[in-house]
DSSP file (Angstrom, degrees, kcal/mol; ACC not computed):
  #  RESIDUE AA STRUCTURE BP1 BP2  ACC     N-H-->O    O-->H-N    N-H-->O    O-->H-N    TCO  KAPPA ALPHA  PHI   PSI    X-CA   Y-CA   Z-CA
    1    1 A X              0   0    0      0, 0.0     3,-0.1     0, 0.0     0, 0.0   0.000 360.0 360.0 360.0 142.9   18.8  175.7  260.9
    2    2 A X        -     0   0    0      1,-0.2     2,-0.2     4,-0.1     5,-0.0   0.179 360.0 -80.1 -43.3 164.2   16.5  178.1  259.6
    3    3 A X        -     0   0    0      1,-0.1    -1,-0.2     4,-0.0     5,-0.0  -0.505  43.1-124.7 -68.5 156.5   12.6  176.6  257.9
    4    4 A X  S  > S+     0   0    0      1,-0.2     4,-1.3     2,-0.2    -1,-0.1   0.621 107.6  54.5 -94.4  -8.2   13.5  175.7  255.0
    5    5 A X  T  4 S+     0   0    0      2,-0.2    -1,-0.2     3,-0.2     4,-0.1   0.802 102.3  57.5 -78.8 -39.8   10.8  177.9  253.2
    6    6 A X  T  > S+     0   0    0      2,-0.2     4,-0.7     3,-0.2    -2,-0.2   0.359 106.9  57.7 -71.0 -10.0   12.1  181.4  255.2
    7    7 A X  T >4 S+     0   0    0      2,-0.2     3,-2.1     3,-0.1     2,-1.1   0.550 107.7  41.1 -96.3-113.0   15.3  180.1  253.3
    8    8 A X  T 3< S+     0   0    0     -4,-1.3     4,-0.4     1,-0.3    -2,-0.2   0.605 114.7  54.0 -25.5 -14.9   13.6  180.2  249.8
    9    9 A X  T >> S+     0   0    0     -2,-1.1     4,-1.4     2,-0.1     3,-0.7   0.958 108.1  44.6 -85.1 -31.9   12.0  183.3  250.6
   10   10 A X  H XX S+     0   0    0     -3,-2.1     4,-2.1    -4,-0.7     3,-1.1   0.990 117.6  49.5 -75.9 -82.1   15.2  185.3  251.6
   11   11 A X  H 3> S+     0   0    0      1,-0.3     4,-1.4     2,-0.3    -1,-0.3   0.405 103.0  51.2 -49.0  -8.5   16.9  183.9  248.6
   12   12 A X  H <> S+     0   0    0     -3,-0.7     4,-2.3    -4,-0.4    -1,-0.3   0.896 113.7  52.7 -87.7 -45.8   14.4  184.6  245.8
   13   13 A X  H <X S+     0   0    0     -4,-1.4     4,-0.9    -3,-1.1    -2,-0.3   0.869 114.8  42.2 -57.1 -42.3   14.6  188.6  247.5
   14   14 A X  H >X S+     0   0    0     -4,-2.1     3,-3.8     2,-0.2     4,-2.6   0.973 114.2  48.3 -75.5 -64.3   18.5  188.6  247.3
   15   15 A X  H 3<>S+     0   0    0     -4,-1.4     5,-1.9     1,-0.3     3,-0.3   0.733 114.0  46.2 -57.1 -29.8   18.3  187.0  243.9
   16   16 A X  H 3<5S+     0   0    0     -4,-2.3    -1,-0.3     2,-0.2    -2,-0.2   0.630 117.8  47.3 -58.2 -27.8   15.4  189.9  242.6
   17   17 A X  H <<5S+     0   0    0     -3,-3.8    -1,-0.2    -4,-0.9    -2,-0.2   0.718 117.1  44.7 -88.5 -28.9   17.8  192.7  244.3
   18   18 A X  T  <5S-     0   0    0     -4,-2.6    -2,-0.2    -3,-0.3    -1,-0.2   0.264 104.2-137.2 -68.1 -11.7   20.6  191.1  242.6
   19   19 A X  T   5 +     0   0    0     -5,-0.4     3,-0.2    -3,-0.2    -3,-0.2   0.723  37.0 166.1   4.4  73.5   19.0  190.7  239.4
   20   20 A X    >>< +     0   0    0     -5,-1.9     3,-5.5     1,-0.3     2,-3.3   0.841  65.3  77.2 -53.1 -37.2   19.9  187.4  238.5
   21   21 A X  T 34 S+     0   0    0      1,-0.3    -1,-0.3    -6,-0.2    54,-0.1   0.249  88.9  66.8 -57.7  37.5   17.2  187.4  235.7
   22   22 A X  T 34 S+     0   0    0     -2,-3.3    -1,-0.3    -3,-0.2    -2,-0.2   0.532  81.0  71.9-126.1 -40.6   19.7  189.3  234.2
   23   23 A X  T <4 S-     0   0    0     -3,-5.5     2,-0.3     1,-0.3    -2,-0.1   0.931  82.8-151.1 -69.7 -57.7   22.1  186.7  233.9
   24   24 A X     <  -     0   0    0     -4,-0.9     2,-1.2    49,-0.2    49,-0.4  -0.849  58.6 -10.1 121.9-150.6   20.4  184.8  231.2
   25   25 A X  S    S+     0   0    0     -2,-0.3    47,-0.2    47,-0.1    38,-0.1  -0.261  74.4 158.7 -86.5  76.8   21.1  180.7  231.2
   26   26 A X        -     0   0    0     -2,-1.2    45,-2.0    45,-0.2    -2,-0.0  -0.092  40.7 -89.7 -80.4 169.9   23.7  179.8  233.5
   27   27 A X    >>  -     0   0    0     43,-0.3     3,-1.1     1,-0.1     4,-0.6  -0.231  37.2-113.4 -85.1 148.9   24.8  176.0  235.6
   28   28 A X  H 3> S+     0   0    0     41,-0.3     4,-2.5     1,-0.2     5,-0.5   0.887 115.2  79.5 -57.0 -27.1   23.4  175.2  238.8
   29   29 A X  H 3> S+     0   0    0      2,-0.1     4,-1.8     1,-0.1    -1,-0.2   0.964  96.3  50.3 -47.8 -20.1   27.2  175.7  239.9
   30   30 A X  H X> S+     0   0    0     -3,-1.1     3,-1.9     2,-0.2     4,-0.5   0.897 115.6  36.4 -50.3 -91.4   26.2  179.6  239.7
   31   31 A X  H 3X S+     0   0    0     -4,-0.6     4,-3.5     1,-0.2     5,-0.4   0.806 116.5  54.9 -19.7 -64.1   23.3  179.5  241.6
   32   32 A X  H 3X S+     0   0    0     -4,-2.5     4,-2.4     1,-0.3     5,-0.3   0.917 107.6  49.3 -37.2 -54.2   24.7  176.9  243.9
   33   33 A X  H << S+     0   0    0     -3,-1.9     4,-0.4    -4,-1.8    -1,-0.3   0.797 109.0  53.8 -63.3 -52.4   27.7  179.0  244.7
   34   34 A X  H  X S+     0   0    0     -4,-0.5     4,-2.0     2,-0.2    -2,-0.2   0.685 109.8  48.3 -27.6 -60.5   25.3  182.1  245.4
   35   35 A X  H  X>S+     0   0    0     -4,-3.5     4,-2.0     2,-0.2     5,-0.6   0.698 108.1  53.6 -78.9 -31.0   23.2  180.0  248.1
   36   36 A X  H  <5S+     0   0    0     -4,-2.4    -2,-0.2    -5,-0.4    -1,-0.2   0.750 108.6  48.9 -70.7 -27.8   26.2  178.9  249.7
   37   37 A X  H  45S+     0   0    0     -4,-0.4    -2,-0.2    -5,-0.3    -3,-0.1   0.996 118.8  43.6 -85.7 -36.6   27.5  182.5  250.1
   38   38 A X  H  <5S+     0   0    0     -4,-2.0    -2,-0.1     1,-0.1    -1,-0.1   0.895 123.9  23.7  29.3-115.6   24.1  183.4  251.5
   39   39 A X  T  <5S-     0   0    0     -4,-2.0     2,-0.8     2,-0.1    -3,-0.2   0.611  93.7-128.0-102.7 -25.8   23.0  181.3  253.6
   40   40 A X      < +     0   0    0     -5,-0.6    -1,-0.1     1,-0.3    -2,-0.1  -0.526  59.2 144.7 109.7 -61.5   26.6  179.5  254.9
   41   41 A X        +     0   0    0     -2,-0.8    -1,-0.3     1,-0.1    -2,-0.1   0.322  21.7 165.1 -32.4  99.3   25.2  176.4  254.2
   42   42 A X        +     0   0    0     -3,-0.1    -1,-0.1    -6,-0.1    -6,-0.1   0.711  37.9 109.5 -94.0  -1.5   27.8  173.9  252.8
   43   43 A X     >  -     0   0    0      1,-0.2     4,-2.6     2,-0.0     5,-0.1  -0.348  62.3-144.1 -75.9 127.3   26.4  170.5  253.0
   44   44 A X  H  > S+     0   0    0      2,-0.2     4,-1.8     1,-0.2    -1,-0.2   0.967  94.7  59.1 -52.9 -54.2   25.7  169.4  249.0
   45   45 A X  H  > S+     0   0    0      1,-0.2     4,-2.9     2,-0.2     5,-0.2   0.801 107.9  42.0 -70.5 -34.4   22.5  167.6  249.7
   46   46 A X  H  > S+     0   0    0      2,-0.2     4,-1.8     1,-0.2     5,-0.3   0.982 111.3  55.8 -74.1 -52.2   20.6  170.6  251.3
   47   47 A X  H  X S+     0   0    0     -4,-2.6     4,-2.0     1,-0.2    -2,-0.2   0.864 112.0  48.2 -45.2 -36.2   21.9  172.9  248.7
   48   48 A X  H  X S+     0   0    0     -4,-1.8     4,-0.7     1,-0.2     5,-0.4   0.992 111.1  41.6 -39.2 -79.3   20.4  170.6  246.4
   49   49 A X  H >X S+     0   0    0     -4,-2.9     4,-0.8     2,-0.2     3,-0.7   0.784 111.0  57.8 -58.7 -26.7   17.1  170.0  247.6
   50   50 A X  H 3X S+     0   0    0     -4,-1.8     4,-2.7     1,-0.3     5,-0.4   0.941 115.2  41.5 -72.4 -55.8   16.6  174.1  248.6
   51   51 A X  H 3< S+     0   0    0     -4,-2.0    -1,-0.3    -5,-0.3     4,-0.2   0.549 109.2  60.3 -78.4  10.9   17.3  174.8  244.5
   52   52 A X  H <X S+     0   0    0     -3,-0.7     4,-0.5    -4,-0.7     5,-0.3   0.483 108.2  43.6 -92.7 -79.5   15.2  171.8  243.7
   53   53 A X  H  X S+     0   0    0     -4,-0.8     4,-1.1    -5,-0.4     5,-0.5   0.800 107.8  51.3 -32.4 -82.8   12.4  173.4  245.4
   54   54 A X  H  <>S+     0   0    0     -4,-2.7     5,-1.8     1,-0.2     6,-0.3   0.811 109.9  56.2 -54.9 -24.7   12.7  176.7  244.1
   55   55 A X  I >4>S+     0   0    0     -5,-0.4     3,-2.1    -4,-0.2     5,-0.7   0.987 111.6  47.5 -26.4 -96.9   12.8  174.6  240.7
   56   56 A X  I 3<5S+     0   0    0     -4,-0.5    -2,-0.2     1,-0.3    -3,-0.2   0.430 102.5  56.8  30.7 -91.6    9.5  173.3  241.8
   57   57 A X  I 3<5S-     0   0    0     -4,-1.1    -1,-0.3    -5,-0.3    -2,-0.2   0.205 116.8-103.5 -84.9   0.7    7.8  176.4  242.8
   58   58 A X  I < 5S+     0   0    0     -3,-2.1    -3,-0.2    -5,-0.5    -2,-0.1   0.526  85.4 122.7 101.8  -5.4    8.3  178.0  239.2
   59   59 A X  I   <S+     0   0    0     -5,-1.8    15,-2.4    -6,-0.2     2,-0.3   0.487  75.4  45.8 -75.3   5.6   11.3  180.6  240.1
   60   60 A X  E   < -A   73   0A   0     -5,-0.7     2,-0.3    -6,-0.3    13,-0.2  -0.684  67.6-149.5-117.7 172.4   13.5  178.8  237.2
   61   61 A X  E     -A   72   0A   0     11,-1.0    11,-1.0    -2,-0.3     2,-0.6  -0.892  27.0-137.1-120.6 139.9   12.8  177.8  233.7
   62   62 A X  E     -A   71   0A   0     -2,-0.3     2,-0.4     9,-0.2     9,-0.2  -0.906  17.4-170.3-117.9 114.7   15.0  174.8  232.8
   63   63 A X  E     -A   70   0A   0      7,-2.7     7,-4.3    -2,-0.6     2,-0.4  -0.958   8.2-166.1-117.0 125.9   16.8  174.6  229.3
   64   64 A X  E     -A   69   0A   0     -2,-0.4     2,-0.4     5,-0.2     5,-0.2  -0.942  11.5-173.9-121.4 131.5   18.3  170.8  229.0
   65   65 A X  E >   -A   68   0A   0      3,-1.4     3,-4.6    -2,-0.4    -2,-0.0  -0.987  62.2 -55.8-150.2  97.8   21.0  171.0  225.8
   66   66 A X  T 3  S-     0   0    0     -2,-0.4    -1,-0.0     1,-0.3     0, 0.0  -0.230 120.5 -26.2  35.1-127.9   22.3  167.8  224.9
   67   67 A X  T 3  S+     0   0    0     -3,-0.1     2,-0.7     2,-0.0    -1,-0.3   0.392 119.8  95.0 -73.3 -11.5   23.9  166.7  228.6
   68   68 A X  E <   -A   65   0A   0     -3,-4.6    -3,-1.4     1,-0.0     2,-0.9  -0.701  59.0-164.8-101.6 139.0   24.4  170.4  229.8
   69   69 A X  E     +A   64   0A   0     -2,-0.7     2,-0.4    -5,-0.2   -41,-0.3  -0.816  13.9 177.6 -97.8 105.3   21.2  171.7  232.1
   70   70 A X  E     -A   63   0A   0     -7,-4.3    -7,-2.7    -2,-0.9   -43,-0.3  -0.974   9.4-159.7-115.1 157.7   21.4  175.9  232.5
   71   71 A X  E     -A   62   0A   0    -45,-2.0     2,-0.3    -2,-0.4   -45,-0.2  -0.873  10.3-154.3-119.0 153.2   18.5  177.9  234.4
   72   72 A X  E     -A   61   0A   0    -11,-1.0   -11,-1.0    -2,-0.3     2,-0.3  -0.992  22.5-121.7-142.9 143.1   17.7  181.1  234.2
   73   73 A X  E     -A   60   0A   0    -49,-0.4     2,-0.6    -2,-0.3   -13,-0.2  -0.639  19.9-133.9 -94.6 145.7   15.9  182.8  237.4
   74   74 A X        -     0   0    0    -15,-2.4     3,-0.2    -2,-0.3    -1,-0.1  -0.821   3.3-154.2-109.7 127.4   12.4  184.6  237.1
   75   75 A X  S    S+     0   0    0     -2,-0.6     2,-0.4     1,-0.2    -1,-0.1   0.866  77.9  18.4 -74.5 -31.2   12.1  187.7  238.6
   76   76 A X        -     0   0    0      1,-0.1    -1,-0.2    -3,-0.0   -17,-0.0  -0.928  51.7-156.6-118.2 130.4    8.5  187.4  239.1
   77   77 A X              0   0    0     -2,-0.4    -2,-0.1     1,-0.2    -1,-0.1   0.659 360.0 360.0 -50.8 -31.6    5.8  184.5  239.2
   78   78 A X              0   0    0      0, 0.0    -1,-0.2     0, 0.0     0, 0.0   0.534 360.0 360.0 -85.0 360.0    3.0  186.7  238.4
């Protein structure tokens, strides 16, 4: 398997080419769903931790709604 950083870079360039910031606030299942078509990767726990990271690093904003969590991706950090 790829670094796991060359992974989060690839995918923030698809999602900016894609223009997911576009989307508005949608369920991790989106996103989730997105990175598995990707990168191939089906194991839950990495998909996890790879969008937890990208969390992290500032590419989401997180809106928590009673029990439902949506994100919405930020097309640039700067």
């Amino acid at each position: 398997m790829e670094n796991s950083k060359d992974i989060i870079e690839f995918l923030i360039l698809y999602f900016q080419m894609r223009n997911c910031h576009l989307w508005g606030f949608v369920g991790y299942k989106q996103f989730k769903c997105l990175i598995t078509y990707i990168t191939g990767i089906k194991s839950v726990d990495i998909l996890r931790s790879i969008f937890e990271n990208m969390v992290k690093e500032g590419w989401f904003i997180k809106r928590k709604i009673s029990s439902k969590t949506d994100y919405k991706f930020v097309f640039s950090l700067t």
